[in-house]
N, C-alpha and C positions, 0 to 999 in steps of 0.2 A: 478403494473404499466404496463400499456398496452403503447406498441409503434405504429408505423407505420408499417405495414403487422403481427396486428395480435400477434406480440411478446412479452409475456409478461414476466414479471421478478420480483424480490421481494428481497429486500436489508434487511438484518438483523443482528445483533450478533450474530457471532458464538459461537457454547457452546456446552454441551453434545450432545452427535451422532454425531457431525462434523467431529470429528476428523480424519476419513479417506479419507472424503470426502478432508480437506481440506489438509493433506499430499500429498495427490494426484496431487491438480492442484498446489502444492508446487512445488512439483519434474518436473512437464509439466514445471511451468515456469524457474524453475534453470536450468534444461535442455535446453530446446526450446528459451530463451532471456539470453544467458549467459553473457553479456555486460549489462542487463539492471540490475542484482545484485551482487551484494556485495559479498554474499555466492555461492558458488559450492554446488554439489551434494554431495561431498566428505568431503567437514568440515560445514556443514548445521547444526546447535544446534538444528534444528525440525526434529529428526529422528525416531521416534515412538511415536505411540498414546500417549500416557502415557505422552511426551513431550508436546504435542498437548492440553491435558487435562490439566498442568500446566498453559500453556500459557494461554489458557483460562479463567481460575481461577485466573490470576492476578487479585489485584484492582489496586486504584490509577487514576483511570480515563481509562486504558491500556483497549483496545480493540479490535478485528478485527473484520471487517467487512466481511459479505459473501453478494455475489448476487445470486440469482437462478432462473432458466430455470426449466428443468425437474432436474438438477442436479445444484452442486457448480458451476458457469464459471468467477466468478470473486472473488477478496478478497482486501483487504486493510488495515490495524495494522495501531494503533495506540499508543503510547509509551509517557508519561511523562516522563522527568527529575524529578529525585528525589533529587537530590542536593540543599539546601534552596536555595543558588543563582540563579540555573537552573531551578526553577520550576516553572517559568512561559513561558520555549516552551513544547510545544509536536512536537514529530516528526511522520511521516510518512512513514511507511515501508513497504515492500513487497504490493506494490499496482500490482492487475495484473488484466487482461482479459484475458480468453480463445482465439486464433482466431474467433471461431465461434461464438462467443459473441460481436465480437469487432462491432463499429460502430451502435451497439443499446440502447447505453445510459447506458448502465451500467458504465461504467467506471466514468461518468459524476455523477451517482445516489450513485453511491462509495464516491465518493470526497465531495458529498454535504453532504451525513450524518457524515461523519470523521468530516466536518467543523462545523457542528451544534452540533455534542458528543464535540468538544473541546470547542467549546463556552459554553458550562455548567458546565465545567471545573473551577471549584474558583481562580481564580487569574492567569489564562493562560492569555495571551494575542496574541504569535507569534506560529505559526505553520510554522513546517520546513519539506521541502524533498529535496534528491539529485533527478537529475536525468540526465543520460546519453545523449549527447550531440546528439546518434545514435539516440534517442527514438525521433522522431519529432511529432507523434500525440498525446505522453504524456505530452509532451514539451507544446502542443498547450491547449493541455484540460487544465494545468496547470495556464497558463499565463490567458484563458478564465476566470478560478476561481478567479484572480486579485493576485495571485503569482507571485514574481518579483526574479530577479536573483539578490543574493549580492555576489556573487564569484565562480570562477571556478575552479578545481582544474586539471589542466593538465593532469596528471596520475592518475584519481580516480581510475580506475580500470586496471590492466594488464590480460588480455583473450589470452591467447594462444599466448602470444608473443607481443599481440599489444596492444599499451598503447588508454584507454578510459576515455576520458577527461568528468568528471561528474561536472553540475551545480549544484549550491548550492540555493534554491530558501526559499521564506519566503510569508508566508499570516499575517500581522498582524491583529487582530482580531480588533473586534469594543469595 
């Protein structure tokens, strides 16, 4: 995909050879957007390749997404419910942009494949993400995709003391 000035990028499933590429912009974003997850650097269940290589080697529909530049600068998972009742959402997890990535469509290019890998999904119909009340241009690209807020949770997250009130949003599919 080529942008404006020049920039191009290329969305894909991650899979073998990723895996340090994508621990890396892991740790950039649990570090660098500590409000924006769930996990710390310090209880993070993605702590070595090996873990990386698991993850990726889910089925079930379970995927992450990578975008690239000359390198990784964006990611995005994606997670079935396995439960017979719950297995018609997926959720959405660890969605990120490098700064230097932001604002050229990656993030946008992230979200559109996540939505078209769930819609091939047999019997999915809702996709789900939180996201941090702080995060307003995830917020926006969100509601853009036609994601709607069904609740908020006052204290989703507590960051160094101060409580981070996370939306709960939903895309139902067609």
């Amino acid at each position: 995909m080529t942008l404006a000035g020049e920039t191009a990028f290329s969305v894909r499933a991650l899979g073998q050879g990723d895996e340090a590429a994508f621990l890396a912009l892991r740790r950039e974003a649990l570090t660098g957007d500590p409000t924006s997850f769930a996990a710390a650097p310090e209880d993070d269940f993605l702590r070595t390749e090996e873990d990386a290589r698991q993850l990726f080697a889910r089925r079930n529909g379970d995927v992450v997404f990578g975008a690239f530049t000359d390198r990784l600068c964006g990611m995005a998972g994606l997670y079935r419910e396995q439960k017979q009742k719950t297995r018609h959402k997926v959720h959405v997890w660890s969605m990120y942009v490098a700064p230097v990535a932001r604002e050229l469509g990656a993030g946008r290019a992230l979200m559109e494949i996540v939505i078209a890998h769930a819609g091939t999904l047999d019997g999915v119909t809702d996709i789900h993400l939180s996201v941090s009340e702080q995060a307003g241009p995830a917020r926006s690209l969100y509601d853009s995709l036609g994601f709607s807020v069904w609740g908020v949770e006052p204290e989703g997250l507590i960051v160094q003391g101060v409580s981070v009130p996370m939306q709960h949003m939903i895309l139902p599919l067609p």
